[in-house]
C-alpha positions in Angstrom: 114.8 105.4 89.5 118.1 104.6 90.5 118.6 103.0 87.3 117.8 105.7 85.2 119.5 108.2 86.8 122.6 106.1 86.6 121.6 105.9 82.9 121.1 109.5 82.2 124.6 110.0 83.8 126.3 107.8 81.6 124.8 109.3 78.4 125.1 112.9 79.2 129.1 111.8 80.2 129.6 110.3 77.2 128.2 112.8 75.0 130.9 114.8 76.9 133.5 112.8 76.4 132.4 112.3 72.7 131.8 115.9 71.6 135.3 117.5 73.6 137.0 114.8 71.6 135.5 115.7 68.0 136.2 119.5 69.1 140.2 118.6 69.8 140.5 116.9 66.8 138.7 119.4 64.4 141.0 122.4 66.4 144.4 120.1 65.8 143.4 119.4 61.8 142.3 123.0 61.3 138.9 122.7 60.7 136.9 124.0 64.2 135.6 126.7 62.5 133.7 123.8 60.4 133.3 121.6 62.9 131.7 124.8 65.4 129.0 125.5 62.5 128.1 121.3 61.7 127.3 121.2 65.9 125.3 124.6 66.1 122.4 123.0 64.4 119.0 122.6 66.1 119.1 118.8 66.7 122.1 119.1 68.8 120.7 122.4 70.8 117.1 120.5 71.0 119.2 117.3 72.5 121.0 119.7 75.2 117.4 121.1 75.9 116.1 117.5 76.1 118.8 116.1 78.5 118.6 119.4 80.5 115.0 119.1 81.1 115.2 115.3 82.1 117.9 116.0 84.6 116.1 118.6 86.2 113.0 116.4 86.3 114.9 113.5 87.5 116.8 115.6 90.3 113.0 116.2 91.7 111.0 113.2 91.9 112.2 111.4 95.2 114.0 107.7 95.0 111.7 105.0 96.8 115.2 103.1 97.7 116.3 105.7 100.1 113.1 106.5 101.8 112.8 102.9 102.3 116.2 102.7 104.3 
């Protein structure tokens, strides 16, 4: 459970990381209005739903490891 927590954490950083990037650049060439409308689309709000939901079932099933020590 560790594991995928661990995992989660990395992917929800680096979509982060990945999408304040792509916002910066499309603000410095002029085009965040553009760039605003390609990202409100229904994959990318149905991703945030997806990764929202896992985390808040993740943050409630207990980890075996700790009990354990």
């Amino acid at each position: 459970m560790k594991n995928l927590r661990m995992l989660l954490s990395i992917v929800v950083i680096a979509f982060l990381c990945l999408g304040y990037a792509a916002s910066q650049m499309a603000a410095f060439n002029g085009t965040a209005t553009e760039f605003a409308s390609k990202i409100d689309q229904p994959p990318v709000q149905w991703l945030a739903l997806f990764l929202l939901v896992v985390s808040i079932v993740l943050a409630f099933i207990k980890d075996r490891e700790a009990d354990e020590q």
